[in-house]
TORSE-578196 format. One record per residue (C-alpha): residue number from 0; residue in three letters; x, y, z. Coordinates in nm, 4 decimals, padded with zeros to 6 digits. Layout:
N
<rec NUM,"ala",<X,Y,Z>> ...
This chain:
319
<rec 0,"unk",<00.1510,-02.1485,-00.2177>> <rec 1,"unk",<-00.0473,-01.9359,00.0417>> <rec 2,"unk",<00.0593,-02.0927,00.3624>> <rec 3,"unk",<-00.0582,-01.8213,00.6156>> <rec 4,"unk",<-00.4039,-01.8778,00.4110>> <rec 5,"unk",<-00.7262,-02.0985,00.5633>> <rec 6,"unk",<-00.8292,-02.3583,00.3279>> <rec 7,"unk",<-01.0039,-02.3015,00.0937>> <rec 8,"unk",<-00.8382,-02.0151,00.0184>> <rec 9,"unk",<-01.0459,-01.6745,00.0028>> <rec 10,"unk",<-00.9217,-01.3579,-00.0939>> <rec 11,"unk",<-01.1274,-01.0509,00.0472>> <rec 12,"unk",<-01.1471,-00.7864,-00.2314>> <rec 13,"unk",<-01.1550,-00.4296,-00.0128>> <rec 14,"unk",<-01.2699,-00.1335,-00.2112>> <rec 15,"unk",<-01.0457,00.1979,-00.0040>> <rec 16,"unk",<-01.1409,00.4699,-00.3019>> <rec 17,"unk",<-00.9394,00.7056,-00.0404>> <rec 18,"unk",<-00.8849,01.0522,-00.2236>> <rec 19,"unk",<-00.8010,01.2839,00.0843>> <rec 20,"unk",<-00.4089,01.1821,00.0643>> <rec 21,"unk",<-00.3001,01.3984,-00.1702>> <rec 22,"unk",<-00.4625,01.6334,-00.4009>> <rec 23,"unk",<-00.5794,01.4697,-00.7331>> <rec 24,"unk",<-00.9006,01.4113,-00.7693>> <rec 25,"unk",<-00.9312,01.0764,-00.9793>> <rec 26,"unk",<-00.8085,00.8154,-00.7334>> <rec 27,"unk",<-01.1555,00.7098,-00.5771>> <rec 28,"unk",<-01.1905,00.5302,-00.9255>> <rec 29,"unk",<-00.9430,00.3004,-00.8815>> <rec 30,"unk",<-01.1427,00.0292,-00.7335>> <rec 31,"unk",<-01.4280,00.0647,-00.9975>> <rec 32,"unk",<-01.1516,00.0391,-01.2909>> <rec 33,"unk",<-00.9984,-00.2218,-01.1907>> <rec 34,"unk",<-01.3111,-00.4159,-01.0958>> <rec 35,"unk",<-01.4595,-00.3417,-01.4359>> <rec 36,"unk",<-01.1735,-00.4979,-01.6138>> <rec 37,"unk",<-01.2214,-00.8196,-01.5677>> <rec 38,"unk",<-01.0583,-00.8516,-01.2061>> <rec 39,"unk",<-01.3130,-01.0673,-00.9453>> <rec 40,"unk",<-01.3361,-01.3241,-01.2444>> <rec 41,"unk",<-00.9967,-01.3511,-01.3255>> <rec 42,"unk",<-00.8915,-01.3930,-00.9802>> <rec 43,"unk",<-01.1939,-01.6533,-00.9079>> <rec 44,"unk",<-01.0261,-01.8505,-01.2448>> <rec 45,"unk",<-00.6961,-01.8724,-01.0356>> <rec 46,"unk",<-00.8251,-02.0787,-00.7838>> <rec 47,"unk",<-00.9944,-01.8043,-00.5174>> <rec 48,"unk",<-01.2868,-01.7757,-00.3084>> <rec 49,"unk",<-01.3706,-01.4103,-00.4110>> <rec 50,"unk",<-01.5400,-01.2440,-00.0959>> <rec 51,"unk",<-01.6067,-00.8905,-00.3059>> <rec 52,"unk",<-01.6682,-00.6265,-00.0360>> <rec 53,"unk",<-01.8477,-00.3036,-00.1265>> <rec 54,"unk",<-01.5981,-00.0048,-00.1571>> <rec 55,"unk",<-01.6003,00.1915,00.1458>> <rec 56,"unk",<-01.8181,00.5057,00.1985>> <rec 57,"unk",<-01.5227,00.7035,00.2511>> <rec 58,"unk",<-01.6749,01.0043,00.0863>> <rec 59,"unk",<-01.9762,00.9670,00.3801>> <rec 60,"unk",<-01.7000,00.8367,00.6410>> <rec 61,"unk",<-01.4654,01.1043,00.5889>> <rec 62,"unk",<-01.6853,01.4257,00.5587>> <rec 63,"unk",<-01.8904,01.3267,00.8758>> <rec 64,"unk",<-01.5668,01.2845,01.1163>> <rec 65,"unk",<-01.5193,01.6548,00.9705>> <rec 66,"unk",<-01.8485,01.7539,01.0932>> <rec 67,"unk",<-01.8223,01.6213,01.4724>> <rec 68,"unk",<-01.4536,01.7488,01.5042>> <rec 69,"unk",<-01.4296,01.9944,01.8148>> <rec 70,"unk",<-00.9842,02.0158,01.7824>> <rec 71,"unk",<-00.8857,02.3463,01.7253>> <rec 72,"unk",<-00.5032,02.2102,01.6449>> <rec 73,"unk",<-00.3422,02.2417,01.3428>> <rec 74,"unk",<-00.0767,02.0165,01.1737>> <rec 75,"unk",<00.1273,02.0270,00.8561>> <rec 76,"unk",<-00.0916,01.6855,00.7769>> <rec 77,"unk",<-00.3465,01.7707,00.5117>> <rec 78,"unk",<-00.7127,01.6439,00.5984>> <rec 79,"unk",<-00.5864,01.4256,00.8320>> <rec 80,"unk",<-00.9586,01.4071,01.0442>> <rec 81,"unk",<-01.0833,01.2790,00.6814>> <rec 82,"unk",<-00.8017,01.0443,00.6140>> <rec 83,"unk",<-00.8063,00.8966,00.9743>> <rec 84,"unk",<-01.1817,00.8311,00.9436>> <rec 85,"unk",<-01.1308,00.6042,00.6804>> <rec 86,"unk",<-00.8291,00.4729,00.7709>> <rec 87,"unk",<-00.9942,00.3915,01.1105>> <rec 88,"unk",<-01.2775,00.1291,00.8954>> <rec 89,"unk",<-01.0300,-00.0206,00.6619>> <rec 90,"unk",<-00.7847,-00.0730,00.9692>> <rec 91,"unk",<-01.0927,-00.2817,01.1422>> <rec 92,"unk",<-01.1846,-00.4635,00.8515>> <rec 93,"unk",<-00.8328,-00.5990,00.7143>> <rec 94,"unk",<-00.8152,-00.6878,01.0966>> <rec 95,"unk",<-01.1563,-00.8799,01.1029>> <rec 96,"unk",<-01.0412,-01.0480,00.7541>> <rec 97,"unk",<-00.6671,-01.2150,00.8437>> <rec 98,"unk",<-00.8234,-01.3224,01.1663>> <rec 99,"unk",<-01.0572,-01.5338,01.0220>> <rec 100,"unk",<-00.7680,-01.6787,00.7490>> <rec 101,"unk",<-00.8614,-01.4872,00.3810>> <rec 102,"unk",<-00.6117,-01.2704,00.1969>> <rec 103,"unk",<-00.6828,-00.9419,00.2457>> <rec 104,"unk",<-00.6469,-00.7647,-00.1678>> <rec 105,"unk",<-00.6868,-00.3845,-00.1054>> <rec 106,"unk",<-00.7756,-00.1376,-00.4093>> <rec 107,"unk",<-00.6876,00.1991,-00.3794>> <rec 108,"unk",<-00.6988,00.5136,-00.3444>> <rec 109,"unk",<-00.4525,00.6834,-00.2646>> <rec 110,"unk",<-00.1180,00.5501,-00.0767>> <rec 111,"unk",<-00.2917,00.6779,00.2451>> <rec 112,"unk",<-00.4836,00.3651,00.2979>> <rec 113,"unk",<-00.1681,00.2354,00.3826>> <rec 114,"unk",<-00.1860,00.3914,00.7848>> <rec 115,"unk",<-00.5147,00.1518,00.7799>> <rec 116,"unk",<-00.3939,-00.1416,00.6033>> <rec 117,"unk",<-00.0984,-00.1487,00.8299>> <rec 118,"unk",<-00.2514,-00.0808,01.1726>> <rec 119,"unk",<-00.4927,-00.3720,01.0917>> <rec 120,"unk",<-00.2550,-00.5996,00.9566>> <rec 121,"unk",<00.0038,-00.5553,01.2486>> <rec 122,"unk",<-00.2817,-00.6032,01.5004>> <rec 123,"unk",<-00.3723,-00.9502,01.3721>> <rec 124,"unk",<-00.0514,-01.0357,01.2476>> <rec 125,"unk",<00.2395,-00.8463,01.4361>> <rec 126,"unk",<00.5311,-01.0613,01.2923>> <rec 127,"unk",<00.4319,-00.9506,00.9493>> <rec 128,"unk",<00.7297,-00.8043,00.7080>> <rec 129,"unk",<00.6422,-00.5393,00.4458>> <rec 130,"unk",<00.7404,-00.5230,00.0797>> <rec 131,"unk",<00.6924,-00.1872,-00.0096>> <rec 132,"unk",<00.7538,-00.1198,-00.3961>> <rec 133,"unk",<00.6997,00.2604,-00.4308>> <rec 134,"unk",<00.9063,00.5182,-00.6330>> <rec 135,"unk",<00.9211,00.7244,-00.2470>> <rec 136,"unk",<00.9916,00.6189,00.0518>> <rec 137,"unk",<00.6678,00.7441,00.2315>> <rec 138,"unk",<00.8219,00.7560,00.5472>> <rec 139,"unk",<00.7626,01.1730,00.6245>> <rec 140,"unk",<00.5977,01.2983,00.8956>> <rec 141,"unk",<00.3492,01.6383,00.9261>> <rec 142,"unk",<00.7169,01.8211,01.1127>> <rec 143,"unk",<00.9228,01.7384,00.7945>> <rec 144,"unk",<00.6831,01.6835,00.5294>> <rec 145,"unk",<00.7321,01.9127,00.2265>> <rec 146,"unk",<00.3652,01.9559,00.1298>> <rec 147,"unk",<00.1948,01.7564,00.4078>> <rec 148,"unk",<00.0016,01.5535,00.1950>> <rec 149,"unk",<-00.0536,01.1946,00.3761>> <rec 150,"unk",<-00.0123,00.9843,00.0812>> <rec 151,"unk",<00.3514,01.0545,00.1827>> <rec 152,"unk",<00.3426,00.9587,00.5334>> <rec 153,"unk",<00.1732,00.5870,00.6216>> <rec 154,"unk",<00.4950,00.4172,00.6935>> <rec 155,"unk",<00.6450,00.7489,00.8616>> <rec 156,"unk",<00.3003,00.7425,01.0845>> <rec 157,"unk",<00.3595,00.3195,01.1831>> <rec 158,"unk",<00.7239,00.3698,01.3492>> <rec 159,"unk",<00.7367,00.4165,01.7197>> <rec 160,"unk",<01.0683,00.5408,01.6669>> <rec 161,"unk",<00.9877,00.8261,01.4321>> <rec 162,"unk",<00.6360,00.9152,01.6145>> <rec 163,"unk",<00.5745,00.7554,01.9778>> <rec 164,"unk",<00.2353,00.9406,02.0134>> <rec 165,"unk",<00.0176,00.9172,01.7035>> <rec 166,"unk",<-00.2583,01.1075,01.9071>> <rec 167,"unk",<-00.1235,01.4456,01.8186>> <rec 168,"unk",<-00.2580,01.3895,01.4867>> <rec 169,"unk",<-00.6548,01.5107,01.4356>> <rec 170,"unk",<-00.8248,01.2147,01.3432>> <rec 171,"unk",<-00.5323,00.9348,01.4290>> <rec 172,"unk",<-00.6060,00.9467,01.8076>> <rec 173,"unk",<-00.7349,00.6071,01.7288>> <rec 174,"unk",<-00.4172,00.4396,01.6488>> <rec 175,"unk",<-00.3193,00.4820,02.0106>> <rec 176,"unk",<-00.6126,00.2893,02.1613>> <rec 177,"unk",<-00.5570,-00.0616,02.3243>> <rec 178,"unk",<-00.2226,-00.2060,02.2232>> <rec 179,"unk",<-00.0972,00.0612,01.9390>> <rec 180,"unk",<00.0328,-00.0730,01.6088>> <rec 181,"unk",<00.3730,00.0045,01.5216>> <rec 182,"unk",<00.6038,-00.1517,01.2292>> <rec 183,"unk",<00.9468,-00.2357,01.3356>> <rec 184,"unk",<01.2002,-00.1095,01.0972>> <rec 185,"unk",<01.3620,-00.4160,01.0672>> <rec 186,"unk",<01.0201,-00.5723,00.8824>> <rec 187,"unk",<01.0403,-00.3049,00.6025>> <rec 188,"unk",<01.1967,-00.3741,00.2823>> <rec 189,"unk",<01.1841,-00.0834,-00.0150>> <rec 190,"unk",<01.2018,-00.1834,-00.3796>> <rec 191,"unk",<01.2088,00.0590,-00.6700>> <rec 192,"unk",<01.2877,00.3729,-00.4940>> <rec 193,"unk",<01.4009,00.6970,-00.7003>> <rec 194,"unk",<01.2686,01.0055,-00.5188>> <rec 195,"unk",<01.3536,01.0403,-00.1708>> <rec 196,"unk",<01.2783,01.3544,00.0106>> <rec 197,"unk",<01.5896,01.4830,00.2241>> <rec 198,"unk",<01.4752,01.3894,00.5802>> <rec 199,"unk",<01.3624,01.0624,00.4635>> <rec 200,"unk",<01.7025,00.9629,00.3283>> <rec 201,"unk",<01.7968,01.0298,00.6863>> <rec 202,"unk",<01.5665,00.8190,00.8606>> <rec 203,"unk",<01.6385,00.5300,00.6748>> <rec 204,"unk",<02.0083,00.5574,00.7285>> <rec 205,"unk",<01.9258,00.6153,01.0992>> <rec 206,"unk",<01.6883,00.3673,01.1255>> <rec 207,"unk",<01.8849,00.1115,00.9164>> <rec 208,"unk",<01.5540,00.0240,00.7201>> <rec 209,"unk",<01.6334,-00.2416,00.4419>> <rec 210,"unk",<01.6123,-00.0290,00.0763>> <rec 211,"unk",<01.6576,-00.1725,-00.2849>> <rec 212,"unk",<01.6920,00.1349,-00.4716>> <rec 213,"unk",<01.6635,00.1534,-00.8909>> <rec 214,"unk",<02.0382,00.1974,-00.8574>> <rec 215,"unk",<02.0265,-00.2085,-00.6843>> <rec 216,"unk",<01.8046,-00.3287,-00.9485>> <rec 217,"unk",<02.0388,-00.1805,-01.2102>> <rec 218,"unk",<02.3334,-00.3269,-01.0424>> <rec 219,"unk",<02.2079,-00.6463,-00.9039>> <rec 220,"unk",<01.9095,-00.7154,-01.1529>> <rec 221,"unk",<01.5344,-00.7683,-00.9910>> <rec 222,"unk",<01.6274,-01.1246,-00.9195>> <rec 223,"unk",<01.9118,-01.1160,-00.7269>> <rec 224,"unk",<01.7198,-00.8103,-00.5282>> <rec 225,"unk",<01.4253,-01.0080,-00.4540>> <rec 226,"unk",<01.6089,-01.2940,-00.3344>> <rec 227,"unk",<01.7914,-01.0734,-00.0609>> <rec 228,"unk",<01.4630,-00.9136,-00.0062>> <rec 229,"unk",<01.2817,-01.2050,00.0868>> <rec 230,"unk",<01.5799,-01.3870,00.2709>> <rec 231,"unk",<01.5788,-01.0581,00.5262>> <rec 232,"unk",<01.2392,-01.1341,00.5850>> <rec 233,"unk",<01.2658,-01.4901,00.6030>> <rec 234,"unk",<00.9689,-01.6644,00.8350>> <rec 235,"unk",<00.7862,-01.3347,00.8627>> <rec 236,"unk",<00.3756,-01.3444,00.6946>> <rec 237,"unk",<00.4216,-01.1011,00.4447>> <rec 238,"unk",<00.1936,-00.7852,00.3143>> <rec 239,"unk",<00.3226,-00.6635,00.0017>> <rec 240,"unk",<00.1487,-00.2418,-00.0527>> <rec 241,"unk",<00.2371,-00.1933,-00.4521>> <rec 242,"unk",<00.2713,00.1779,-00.5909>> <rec 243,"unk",<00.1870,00.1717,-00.9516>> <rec 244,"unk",<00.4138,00.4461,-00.9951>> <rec 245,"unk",<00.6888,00.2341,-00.8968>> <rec 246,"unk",<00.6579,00.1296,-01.2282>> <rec 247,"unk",<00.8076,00.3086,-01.5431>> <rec 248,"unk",<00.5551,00.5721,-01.6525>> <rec 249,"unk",<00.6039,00.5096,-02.0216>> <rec 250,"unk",<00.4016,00.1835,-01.8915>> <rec 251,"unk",<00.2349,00.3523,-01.6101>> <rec 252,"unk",<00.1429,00.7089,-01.6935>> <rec 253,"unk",<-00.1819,00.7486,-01.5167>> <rec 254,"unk",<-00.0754,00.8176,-01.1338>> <rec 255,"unk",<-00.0370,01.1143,-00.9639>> <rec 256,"unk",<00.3363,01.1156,-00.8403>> <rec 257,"unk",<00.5177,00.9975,-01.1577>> <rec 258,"unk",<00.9245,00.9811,-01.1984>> <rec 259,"unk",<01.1342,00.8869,-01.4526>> <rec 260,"unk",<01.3506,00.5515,-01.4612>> <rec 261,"unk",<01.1198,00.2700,-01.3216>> <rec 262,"unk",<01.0492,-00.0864,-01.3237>> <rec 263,"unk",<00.9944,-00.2535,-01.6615>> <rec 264,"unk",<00.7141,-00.4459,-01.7789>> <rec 265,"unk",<00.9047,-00.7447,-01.6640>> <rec 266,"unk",<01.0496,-00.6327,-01.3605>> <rec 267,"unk",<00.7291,-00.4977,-01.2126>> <rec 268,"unk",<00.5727,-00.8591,-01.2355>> <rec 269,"unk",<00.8549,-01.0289,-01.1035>> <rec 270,"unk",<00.8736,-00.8297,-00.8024>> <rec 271,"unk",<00.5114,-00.9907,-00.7108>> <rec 272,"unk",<00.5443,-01.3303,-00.9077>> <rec 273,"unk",<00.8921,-01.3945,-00.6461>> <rec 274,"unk",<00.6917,-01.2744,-00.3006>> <rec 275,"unk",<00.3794,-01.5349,-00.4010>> <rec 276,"unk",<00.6188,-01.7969,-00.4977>> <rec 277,"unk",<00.8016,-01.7958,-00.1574>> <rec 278,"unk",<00.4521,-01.8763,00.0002>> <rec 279,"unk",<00.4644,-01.6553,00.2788>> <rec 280,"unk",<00.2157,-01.4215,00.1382>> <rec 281,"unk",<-00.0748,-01.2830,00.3490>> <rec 282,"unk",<-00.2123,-00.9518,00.2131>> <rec 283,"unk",<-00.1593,-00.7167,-00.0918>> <rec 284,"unk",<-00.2987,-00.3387,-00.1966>> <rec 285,"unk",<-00.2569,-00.1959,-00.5138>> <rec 286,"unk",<-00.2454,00.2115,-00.5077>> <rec 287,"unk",<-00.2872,00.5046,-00.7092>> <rec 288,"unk",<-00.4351,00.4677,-01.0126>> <rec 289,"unk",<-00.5755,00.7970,-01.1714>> <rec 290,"unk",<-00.7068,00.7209,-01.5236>> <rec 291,"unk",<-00.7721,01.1318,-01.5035>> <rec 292,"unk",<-00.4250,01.2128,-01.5088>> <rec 293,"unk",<-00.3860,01.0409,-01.8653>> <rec 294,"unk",<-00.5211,01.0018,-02.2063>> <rec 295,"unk",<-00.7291,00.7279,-02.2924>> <rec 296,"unk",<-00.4462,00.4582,-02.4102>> <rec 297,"unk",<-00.2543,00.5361,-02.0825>> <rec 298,"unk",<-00.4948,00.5491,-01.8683>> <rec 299,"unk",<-00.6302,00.1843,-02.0208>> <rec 300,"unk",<-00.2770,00.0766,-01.9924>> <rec 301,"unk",<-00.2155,00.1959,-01.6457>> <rec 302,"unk",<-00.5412,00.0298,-01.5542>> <rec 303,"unk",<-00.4434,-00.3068,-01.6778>> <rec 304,"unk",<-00.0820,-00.3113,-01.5435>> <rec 305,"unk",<-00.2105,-00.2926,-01.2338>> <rec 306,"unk",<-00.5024,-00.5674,-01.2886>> <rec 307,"unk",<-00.2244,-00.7748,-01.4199>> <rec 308,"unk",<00.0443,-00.6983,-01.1199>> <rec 309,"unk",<-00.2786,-00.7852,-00.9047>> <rec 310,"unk",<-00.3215,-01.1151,-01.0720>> <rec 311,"unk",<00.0481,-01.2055,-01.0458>> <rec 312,"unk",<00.0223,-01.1482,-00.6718>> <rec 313,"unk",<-00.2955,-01.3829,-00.6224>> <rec 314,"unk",<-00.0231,-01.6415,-00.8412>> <rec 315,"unk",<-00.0964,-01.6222,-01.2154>> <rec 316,"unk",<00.2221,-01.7751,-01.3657>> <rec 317,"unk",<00.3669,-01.8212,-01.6884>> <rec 318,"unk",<00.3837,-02.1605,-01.6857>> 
């Protein structure tokens, strides 16, 4: 089911508690939550090796690339020498993980840890295709970004075409060293989208990036959309980065960015249960869940969507 997988199959469970994205406290916890529930042991009763790697020490990381900065120059990219920090060790370690054949299963944090995930992920596998399921597109950039928060920005950040020089960026000077990452658009896919920011809308017409809006799944139904999602990314190893508030958030209140008008119970599992069953599977994150930004019952309910999406994408089936 896991072909791009060593045998036996181990998945590598990375703690990225990264906060500095946007401005909610809350989603360092995520991790910890989702551990708590029941996760490692559920995922070991599936069949995994579970490799469970300490969460990152972003809050030590990130304040101490703050303290040796010298760069006087400013950009509309909020703590951006604390985000690229930890970006920076996540980046290395999904790396270090693929090239040794485990399944890289990152908790977040904020949608941040994506600039990481992806830079390390493209470096060992550079054919991968993406499956991002997100209510925005998070393709902005500090010159167009409305409130410069980098949760917004990771897939913006990975396209040559959009940003050639990453370097300009305090603290992302890194992602230009040796041969730079970059995601081609053509190995994007969006699912779920309802809240586009204007200058996004135009990069993904100019751009041509593939983009399953709620509008498709109404039309087409979440079958018919993940079929033509995973056909355009047909022989590509593929990393799937899953937004919990691409989900409803009558289901899914506890995240920080929430909108009207998303998946369904249903829907929300399918999306992962048809990426695992095509095999081609590599690495998954799971992002933004804040129990702080709900009451108890939704923050318990956000929690265990998300332990449950995780499960579906290590392949826990109905039958």
């Amino acid at each position: 089911m896991f072909k791009h997988i060593t045998s036996p199959k181990t998945v590598s469970v990375i703690g990225a508690p990264m906060t500095y994205g946007q401005p909610y406290v809350g989603t360092d916890s995520g991790p910890t939550l989702l551990r708590e529930n029941g996760l490692l042991k559920d995922l070991s009763a599936l069949g995994w090796r579970v490799e469970d790697i300490p969460d990152l020490d972003f809050s030590s990381i990130c304040e101490e690339a703050v303290k040796e900065n010298t760069s006087t120059h400013n950009t509309n990219a909020r703590n951006s020498l604390q985000v690229g920090a930890g970006t920076k060790v996540l980046a290395d370690l999904v790396e270090s993980k693929l090239k040794v054949g485990r399944f890289p299963l990152i908790l977040g944090g904020d949608h941040s840890i994506g600039i990481g995930s992806l830079a390390g992920i493209l470096r060992a596998k550079p054919n991968t295709g993406v499956i991002w399921v997100d209510a925005h597109a998070d393709l902005n950039l500090p010159g167009v970004s409305e409130s410069g928060n980098m949760h917004g920005m990771p897939l913006g950040l990975m396209m040559k075409e959009l940003i050639p020089d990453r370097s300009i960026i305090p603290g992302l000077e890194w992602l230009e060293e040796g041969n730079p990452p970059f995601l081609s658009p053509d190995a994007l896919v969006y699912v779920g989208l309802r809240d586009i920011d204007k200058a996004e809308r135009q990069f993904i017409r100019q751009l041509g990036i593939k983009c399953f809006t709620m509008y498709d799944i109404d039309h087409l139904g979440i079958g018919r959309v993940m079929d033509l999602a995973l056909e355009y990314l047909q022989g590509r190893p593929l990393y799937l980065s899953y937004d919990i508030d691409a989900v409803d958030p009558l289901l899914a209140p506890a995240t920080g960015t929430a909108v009207r008008g998303g998946l369904t119970w249903r829907e929300a599992h399918f999306v992962a249960e048809s990426v695992v069953k095509s095999g081609a599977l590599a690495s998954a994150e799971i992002v933004e869940v804040n129990a702080t930004l709900s009451d108890g019952d939704g923050a318990r309910s956000t929690v265990e969507l998300g332990h449950q999406l995780i499960t579906a994408m290590l392949g826990e089936v109905i039958l």
